[in-house]
C-alpha positions in Angstrom: 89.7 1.9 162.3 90.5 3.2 158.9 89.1 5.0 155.9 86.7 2.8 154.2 85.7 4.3 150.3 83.2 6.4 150.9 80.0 6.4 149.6 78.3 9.8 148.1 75.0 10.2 147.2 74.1 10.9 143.2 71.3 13.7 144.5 74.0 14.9 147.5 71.8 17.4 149.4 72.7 21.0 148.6 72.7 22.9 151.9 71.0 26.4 152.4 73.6 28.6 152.7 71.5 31.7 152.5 69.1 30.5 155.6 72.5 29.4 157.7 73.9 32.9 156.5 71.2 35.0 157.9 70.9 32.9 161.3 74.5 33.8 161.5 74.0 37.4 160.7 71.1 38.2 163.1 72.6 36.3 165.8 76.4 38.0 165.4 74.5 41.2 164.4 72.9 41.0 167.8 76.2 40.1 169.6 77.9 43.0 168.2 75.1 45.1 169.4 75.3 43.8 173.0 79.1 43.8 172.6 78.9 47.7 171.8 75.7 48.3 174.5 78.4 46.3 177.4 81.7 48.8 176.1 79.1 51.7 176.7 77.9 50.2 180.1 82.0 50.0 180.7 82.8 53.5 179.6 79.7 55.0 181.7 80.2 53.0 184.9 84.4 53.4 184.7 85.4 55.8 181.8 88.2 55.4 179.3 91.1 55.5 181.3 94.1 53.2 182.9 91.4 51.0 184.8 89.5 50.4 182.0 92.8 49.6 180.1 93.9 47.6 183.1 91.0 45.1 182.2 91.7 45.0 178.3 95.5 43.9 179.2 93.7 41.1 181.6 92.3 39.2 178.3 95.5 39.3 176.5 97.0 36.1 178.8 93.8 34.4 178.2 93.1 35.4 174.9 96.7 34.6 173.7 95.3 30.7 174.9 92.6 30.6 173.2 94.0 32.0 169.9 96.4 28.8 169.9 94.1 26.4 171.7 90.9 26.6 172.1 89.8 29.3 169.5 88.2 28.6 165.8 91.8 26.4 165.2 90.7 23.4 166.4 86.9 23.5 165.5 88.0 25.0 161.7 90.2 21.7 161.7 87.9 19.7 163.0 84.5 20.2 161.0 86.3 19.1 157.7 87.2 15.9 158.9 84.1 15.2 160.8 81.8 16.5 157.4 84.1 14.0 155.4 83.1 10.8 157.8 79.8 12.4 158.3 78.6 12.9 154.5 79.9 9.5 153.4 78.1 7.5 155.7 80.7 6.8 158.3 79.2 8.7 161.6 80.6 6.1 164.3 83.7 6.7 163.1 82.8 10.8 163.4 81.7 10.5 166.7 84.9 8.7 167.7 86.8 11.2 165.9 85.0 13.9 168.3 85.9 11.8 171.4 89.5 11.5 170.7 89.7 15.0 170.1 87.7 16.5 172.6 89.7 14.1 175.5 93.3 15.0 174.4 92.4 18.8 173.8 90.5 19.1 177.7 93.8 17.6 179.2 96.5 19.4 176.9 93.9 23.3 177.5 93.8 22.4 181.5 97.3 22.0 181.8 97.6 25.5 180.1 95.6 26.8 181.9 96.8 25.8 185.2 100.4 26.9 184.1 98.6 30.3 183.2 97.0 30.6 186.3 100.4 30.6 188.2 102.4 32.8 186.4 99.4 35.1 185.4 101.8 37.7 187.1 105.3 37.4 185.2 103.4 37.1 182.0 101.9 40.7 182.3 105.3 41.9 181.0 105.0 39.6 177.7 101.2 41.4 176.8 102.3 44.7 178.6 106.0 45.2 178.0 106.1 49.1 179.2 107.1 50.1 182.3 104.5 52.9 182.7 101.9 49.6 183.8 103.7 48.6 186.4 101.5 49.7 188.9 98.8 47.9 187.5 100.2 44.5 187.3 98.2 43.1 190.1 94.9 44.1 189.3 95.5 42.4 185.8 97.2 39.2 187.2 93.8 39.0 189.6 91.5 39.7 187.0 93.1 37.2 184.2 93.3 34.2 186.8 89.5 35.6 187.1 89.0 34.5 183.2 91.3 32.4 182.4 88.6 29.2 183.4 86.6 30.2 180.7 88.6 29.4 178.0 88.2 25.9 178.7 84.2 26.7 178.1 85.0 28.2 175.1 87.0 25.7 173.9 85.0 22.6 174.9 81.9 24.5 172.9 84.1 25.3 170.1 84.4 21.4 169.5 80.9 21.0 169.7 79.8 24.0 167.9 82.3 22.4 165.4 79.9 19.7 165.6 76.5 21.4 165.6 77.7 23.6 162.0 78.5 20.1 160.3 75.3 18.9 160.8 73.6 22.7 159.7 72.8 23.8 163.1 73.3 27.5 163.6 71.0 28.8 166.1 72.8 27.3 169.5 76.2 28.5 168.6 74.9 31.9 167.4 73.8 32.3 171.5 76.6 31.3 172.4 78.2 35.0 172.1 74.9 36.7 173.0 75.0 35.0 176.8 78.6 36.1 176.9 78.1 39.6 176.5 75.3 39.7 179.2 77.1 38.1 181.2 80.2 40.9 181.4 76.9 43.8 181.6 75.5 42.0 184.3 78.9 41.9 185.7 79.4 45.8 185.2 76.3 47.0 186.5 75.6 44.6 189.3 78.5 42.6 190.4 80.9 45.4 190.4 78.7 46.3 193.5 80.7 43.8 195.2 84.3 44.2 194.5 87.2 46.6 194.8 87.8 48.1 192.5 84.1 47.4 190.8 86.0 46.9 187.1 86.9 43.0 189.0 83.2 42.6 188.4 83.3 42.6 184.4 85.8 40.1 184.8 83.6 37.6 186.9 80.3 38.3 184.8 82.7 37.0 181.8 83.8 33.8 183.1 79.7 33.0 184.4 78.6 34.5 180.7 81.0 32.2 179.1 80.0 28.8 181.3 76.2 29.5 180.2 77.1 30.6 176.2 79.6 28.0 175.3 79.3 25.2 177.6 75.8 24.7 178.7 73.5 25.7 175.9 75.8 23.7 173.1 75.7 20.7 175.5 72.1 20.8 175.5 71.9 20.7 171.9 74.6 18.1 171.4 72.1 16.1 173.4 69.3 16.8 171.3 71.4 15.7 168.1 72.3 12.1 169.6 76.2 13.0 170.5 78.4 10.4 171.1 81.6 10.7 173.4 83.5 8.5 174.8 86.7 9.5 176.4 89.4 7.6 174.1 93.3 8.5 173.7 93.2 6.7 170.0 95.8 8.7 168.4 96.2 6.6 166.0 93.3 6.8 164.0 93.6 8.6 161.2 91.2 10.9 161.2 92.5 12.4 164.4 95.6 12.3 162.9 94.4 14.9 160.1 92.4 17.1 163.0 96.0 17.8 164.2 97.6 18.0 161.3 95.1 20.6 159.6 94.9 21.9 163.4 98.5 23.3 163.6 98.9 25.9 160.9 95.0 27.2 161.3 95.6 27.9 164.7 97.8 31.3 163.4 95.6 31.4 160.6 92.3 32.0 162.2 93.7 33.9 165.1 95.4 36.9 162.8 92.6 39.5 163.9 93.8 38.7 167.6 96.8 38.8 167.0 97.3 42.1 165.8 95.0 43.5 168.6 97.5 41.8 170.9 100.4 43.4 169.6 98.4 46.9 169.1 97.8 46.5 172.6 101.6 45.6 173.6 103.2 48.5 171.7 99.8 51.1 172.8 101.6 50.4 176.4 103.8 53.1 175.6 101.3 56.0 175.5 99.8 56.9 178.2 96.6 56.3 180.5 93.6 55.4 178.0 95.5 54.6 175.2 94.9 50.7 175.7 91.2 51.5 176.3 90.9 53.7 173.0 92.4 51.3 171.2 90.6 48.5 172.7 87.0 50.6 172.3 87.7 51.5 168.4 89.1 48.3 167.6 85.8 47.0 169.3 83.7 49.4 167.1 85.5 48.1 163.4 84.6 44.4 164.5 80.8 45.2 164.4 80.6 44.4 160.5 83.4 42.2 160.8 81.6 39.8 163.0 77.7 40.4 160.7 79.3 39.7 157.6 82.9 38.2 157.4 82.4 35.8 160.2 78.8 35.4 160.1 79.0 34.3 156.1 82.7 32.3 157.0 81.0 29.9 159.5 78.2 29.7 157.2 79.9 28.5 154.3 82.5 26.3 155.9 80.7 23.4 156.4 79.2 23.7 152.8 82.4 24.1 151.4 83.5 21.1 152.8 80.3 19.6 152.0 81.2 20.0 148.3 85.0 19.3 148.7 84.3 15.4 150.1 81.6 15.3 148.0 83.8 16.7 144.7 81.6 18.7 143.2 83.8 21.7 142.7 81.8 23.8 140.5 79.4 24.6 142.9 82.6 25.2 145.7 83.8 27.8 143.3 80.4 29.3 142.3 79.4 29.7 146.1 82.7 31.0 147.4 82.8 34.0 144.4 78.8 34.5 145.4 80.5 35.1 149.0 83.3 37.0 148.2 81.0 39.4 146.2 78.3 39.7 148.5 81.0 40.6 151.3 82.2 43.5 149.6 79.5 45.2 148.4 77.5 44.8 152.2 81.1 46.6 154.0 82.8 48.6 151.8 79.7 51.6 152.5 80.2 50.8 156.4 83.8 51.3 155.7 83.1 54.7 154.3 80.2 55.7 156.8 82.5 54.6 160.1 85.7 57.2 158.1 82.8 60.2 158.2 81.0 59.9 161.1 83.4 58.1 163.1 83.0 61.4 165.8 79.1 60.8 165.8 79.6 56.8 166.0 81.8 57.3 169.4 80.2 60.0 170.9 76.5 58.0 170.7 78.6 54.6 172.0 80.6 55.9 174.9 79.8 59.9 176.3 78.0 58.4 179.1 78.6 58.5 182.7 82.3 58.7 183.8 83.1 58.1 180.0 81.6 61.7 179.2 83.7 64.5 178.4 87.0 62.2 178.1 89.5 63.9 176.3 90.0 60.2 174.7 86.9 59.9 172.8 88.7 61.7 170.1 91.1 59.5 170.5 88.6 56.6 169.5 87.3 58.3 167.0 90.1 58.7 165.3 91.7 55.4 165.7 88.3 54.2 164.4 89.1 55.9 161.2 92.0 54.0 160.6 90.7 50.6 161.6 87.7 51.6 159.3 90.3 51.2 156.1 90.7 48.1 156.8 86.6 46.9 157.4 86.3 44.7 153.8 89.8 42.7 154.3 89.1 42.4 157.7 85.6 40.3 156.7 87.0 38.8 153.3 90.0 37.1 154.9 87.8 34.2 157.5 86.3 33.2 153.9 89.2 32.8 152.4 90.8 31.2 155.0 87.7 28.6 155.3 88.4 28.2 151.8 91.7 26.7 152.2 90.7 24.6 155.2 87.4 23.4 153.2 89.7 21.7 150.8 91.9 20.5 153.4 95.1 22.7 152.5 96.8 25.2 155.5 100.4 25.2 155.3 99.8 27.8 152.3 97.4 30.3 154.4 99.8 29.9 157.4 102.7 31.1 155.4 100.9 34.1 153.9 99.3 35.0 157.2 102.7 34.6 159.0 104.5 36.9 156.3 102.0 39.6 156.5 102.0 39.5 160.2 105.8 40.5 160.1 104.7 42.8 157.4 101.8 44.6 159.8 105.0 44.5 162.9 107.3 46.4 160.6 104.3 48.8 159.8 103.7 49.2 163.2 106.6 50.2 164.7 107.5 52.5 161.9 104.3 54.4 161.5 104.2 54.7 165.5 107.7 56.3 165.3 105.7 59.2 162.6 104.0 62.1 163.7 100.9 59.4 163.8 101.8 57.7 166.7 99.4 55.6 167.8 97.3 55.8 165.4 100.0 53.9 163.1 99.1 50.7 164.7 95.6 50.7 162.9 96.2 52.0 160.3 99.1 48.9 160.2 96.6 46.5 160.4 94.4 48.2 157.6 97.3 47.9 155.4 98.7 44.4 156.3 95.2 42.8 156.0 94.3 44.2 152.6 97.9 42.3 151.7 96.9 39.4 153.2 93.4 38.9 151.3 95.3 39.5 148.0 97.4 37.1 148.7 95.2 34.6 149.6 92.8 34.9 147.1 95.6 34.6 144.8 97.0 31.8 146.0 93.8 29.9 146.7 92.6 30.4 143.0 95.2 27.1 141.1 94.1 25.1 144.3 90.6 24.9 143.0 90.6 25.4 139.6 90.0 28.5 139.7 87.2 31.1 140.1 85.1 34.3 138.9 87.6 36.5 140.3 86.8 39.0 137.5 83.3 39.0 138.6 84.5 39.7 142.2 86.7 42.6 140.8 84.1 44.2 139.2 81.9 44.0 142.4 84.8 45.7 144.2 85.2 48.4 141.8 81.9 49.6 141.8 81.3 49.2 145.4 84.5 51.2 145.8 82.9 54.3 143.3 79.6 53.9 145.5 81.4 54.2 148.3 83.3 57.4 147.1 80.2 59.1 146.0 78.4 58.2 149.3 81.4 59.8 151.6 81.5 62.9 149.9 77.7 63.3 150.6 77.6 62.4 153.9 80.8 64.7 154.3 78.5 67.8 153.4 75.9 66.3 155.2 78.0 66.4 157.8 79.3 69.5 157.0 75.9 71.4 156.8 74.6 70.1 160.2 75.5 72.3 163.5 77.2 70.5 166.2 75.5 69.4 169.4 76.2 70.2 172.9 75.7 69.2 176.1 73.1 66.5 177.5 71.7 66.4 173.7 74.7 65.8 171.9 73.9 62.2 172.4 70.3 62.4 170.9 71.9 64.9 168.3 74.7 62.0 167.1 71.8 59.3 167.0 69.7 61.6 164.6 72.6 62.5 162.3 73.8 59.0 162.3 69.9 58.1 161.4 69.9 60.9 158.8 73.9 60.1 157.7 72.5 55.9 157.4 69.4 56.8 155.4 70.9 59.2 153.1 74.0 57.0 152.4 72.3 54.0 151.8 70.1 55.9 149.0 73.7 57.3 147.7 75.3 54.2 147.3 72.1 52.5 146.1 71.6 54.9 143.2 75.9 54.7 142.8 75.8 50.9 142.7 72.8 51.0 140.2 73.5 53.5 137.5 76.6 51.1 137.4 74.6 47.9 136.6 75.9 46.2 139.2 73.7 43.4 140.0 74.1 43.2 143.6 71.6 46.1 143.2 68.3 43.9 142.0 69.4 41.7 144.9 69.5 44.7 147.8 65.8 46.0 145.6 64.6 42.5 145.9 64.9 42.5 149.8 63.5 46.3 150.0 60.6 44.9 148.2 59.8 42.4 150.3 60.0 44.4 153.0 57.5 46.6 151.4 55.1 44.5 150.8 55.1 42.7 154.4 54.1 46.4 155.5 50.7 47.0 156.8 49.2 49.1 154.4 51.2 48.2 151.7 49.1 48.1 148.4 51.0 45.2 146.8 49.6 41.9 146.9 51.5 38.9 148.3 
């Protein structure tokens, strides 16, 4: 088969990128909320100690797979080749595209995982080099031959989530994570019933929440779609050939967020019991608004800006990607600044439950979440940018930034750990490092497409920046003014102040972002509006 000239449309179809966006944001939205609700459940049934860190370090030899397998790589190489065949009237050859990936990939991600399974135990010295483990080696080999089977899930429903985005499908693969997370709380509180120690029981419920999320429910709806597969070996075909070829570099690219927490985790080794938790339990805690915005709006706007690349209209690329960049940072840069105040309140609501009250390391998380916090706005601007390379078919330029900021974050690392700071260098390393990487990006992406309003995104940043200011120093005598709770009612008493701290902050920056002129503002009233008059005894007519 080859490429025949493709055929586009005069009136192409201009996707919804504001519905896909918000199906993306409830459904992360809600898997960050069950991913917090199942660290709580962990923290109250086991506390924040070695055992619980014992568990973190048993993802690391499967995650480090599914970073360079069977993560977003393959289906962020994959959905611009398949939109390409797919928007030009050539879906045979996209559905044999999908075959001929999807058969290689299950026989080259078994083998790894096999070879994974075996040496589960040696390789607990790569992801925990410190000898103060040691003793906990077994209980990590057993629970990451536990999990490593479910990377084969998550990478089979990668592909076809890849798949199910092309063709403007969201809600599936927004479940997907959902059924994952209740499948590790079911395993916490119920399945831990059956094994010693009970923490073996998280890593069960994982591998059954991850064979419901990502294999069975996106199977159902590749069904519903009309899939095609047909298990075929034809490497030849070109299209394949540029799955693998865009494949290779995106694999790092993508993966940078787990990377870092990988090496965090390595070098946190070397600090004691419930270091690796903390670290773990914070780090957990910044990915909240990186999942509801960065990623939610990322996977949204992939497939559109693909969608415009094969179709050349390039004005409207560079029109939405600005729109996203913009709406990005003004959404995070006031959760950045709420998380740096009430980072005490935010842990303490989260995680004094159970065994997990009273820990001497929940100040530890708290303050590690300040200096992950820093970071929040790069963290959830750099999967755009990264789309926005891949939409146009270009990753050897991303891969080389990424990989050159990566060394940049190690260097940070090991010399802020070797400061008075300790372990709290190695967040505050990865604040730093990404803010390098999305400058870097978004400057080099810029010639590739003709440019765009970076000016316009500037400005957005600016003020969102001065909002932000205003709004920490008033919830920092807020904070200040309000006593400190005790006891069984600290818990209610850090929900009400982070109630009062939300309410009062929003209002701050609002006013901040509006006496400004910044028109994010009439967009954020707009909303409030609605809301308003969809309220029961509101006096304003529909």
């Amino acid at each position: 088969m080859g490429f025949n000239v493709p055929h586009v449309s005069e009136t192409p179809a201009t996707p919804n990128v504001a519905r896909a966006g918000g199906i993306m944001m409830l459904s992360l939205f809600l898997s960050r909320v069950l991913g917090i609700v199942r660290d709580t459940v962990m923290s109250a049934q086991f506390g924040i100690n070695e055992m619980t860190g014992a568990y973190r370090l048993a993802f690391q030899i499967p995650d480090l797979l599914f970073f360079l397998i069977a993560g977003g790589a393959l289906s962020s190489a994959f959905i611009p080749v398949f939109s390409q065949y797919l928007h030009t009237d050539r879906e045979d050859e996209a559905w044999h595209v999908f075959s001929v990936v999807a058969t290689l990939m299950s026989i080259v991600v078994l083998g790894f995982i096999a070879v994974a399974w075996v040496y589960a135990l040696p390789l607990t010295h790569v992801v925990a080099p410190s000898p103060k483990v040691d003793h906990l080696r077994p209980l990590i080999a057993q629970m990451s031959r536990i999990v490593l089977p479910a990377q084969f899930a998550f990478f089979i429903g990668g592909l076809m989530v890849g798949t199910l985005y092309a063709r403007q499908k969201f809600v599936v693969p927004g479940l997907g994570p959902n059924v994952y997370n209740l499948g590790i709380i079911f395993g916490a509180i119920v399945l831990s019933r059956f094994f010693e120690p009970g923490i073996v029981g998280m890593s069960v419920g994982a591998l059954a929440g991850a064979a419901l999320g990502s294999f069975v429910l996106p199977l159902v709806a590749m069904r519903r779609i009309g899939a095609r597969y047909r298990p075929s070996l034809d490497l030849r075909h070109p299209g394949v050939r540029k799955v693998f070829a865009l494949m290779a570099p995106v694999v790092l690219g993508l993966s940078l967020p787990g990377v870092y927490g990988m090496i965090m985790q390595a070098l946190g080794t070397a600090y004691g019991a419930g270091t690796n938790a903390a670290l773990d339990l914070s780090n957990k805690l910044m990915q909240a608004p990186l999942g509801v915005f960065g990623q939610s709006l990322a996977l949204a706007v992939f497939p559109t800006l693909s969608q415009y690349f094969a179709q050349e209209r390039m004005d409207a690329y560079r029109a939405q990607l600005a729109s996203t960049l913009r709406t990005i940072v003004y959404m995070t840069m006031p959760i950045a600044a709420f998380m740096v105040v009430l980072a005490p309140e935010i842990v303490h609501l989260f995680f004094a439950y159970g065994k997990g009250a009273g820990s001497e390391n929940l100040g530890t998380v708290a303050d590690l979440l300040r200096m992950f916090a820093i970071g929040v706005t790069a963290w959830c601007l750099h999967p755009v940018l990264m789309r926005g390379f891949f939409a146009i078919h270009v990753s050897l330029t991303p891969i080389l930034l990424g990989t050159a900021t990566t060394a940049l974050f190690v260097v940070l690392a090991l010399a802020l750990s070797a400061t008075p700071l300790r372990h709290l260098g190695l967040p505050l390393a990865s604040s730093v490092a990404a803010l390098a990487l999305v400058v870097a990006l978004a400057w080099a992406l810029a010639p590739r497409i003709g440019g765009f309003d970076h000016r316009s995104v500037l400005r957005t940043a600016a003020g969102s920046l001065a909002g932000s200011l205003a709004m920490a120093a008033g919830l920092a005598i807020l904070q200040a003014l309000l006593p400190e709770g005790s006891g069984l009612g600290r818990n209610l008493w850090s929900a009400a102040k982070l109630g009062l701290g939300a309410a009062a902050g929003f209002w701050i920056y609002y006013v901040a972002t509006k006496a400004l002129g910044m028109r994010e503002t009439e967009t954020l009233a707009r909303y409030v509006r609605r809301l308003d008059r969809r309220r029961p005894n509101g006096n304003c007519e529909d």
